[in-house]
matplotlib code that plots the C-alpha trace (Angstrom):
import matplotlib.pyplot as plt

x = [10.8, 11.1, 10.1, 9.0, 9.0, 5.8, 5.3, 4.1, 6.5, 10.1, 8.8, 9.2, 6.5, 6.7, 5.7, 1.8, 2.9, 5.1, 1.4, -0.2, 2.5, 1.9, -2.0, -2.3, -0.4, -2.7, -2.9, -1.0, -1.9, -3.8, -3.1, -4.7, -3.0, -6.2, -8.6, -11.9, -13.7, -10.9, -12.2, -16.1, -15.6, -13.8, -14.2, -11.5, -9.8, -11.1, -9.3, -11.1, -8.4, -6.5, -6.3, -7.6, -6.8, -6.9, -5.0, -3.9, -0.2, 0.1, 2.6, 5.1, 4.3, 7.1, 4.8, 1.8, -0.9, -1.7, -0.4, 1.7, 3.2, 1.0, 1.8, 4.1, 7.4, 7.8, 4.0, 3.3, 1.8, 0.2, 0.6, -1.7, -2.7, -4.8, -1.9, 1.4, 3.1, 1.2, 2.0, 5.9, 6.2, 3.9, 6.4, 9.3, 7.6, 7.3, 10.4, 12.2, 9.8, 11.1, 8.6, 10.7, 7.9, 6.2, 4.9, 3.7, 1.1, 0.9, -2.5, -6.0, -7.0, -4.5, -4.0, -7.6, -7.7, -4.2, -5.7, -8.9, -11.2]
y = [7.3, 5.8, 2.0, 1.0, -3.4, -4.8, -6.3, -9.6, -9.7, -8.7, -7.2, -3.6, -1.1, 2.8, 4.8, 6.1, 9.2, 9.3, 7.7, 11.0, 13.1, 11.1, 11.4, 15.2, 15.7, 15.7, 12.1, 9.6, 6.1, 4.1, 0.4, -2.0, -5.9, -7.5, -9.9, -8.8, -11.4, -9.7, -6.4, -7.1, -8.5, -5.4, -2.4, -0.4, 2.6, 5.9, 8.7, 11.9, 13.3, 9.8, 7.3, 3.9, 0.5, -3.1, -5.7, -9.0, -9.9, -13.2, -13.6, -15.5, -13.3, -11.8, -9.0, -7.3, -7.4, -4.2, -1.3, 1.6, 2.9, 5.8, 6.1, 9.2, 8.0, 10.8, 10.3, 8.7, 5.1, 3.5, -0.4, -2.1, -5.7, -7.9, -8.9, -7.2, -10.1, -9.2, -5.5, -6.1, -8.3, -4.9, -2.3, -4.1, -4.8, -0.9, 0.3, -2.5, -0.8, 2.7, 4.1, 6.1, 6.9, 3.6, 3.2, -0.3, 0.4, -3.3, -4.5, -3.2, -3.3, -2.2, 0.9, 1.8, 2.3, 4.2, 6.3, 6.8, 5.8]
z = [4.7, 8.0, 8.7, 11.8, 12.4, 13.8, 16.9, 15.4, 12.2, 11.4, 8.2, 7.7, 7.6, 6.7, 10.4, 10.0, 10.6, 7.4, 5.4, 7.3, 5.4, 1.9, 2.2, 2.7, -0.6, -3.6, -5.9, -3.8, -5.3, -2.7, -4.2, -2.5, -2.7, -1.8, -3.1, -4.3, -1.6, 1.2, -0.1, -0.1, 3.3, 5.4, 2.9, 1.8, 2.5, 0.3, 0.4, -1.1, -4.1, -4.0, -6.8, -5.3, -7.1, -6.8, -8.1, -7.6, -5.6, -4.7, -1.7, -3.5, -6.9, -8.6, -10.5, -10.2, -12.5, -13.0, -15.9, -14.1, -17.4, -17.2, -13.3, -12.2, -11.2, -7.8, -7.1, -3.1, -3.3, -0.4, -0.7, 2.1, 2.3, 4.5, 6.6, 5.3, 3.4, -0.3, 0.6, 1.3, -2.0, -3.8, -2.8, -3.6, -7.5, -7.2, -6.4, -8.8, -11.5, -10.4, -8.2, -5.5, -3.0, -2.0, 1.7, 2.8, 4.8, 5.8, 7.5, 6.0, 9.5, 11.6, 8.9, 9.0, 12.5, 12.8, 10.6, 11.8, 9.2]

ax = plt.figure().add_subplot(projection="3d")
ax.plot(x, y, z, "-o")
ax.set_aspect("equal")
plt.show()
């Protein structure tokens, strides 16, 4: 997967055309790293045929709250954030969990428009 740094940060996001790719395959796992105030606020992002969750990341957290025992290992998932810090710290939980195919999406905002919703 290709990363792409933003403008305003020197954290590394995956390129929107590489979440394009991930979100015409069937069952990627959109995890949102949100609160559920940050949620009510802006919406999220619904993808028909995609899992969507929420759960809690702090931006210093070392582990997500949330069960992905019953998660496939090869599936997509789609970490995005309010900013891109909670998402970075997400997909690096993921990947140290074994998940091989995790995009950080970064920004809620600046995802939802790339991709048109």
């Amino acid at each position: 997967l290709k990363d792409k740094r933003s403008l305003t940060s020197n954290m590394p996001f995956s390129s929107i055309e590489d979440i394009k790719k991930s979100l015409e395959k069937p069952n990627t796992v959109i995890l949102d790293v949100r609160t559920t105030p940050e949620i009510r606020m802006s919406g999220k992002i619904e993808v028909e045929g995609h899992k969507w969750y929420q759960c809690a990341c702090g931006p210093l957290s070392r582990d997500l709250r949330i069960n992905t025992d019953d998660w496939d290992k090869n599936a997509d998932i789609l970490v995005h954030c309010r900013s891109g810090h909670r998402s970075s710290q997400a997909k690096k939980i993921l990947e140290r969990r074994g998940f091989e195919n995790v995009l950080d999406g970064g920004a809620y905002s600046k995802l939802k428009k790339s991709l048109g919703l």
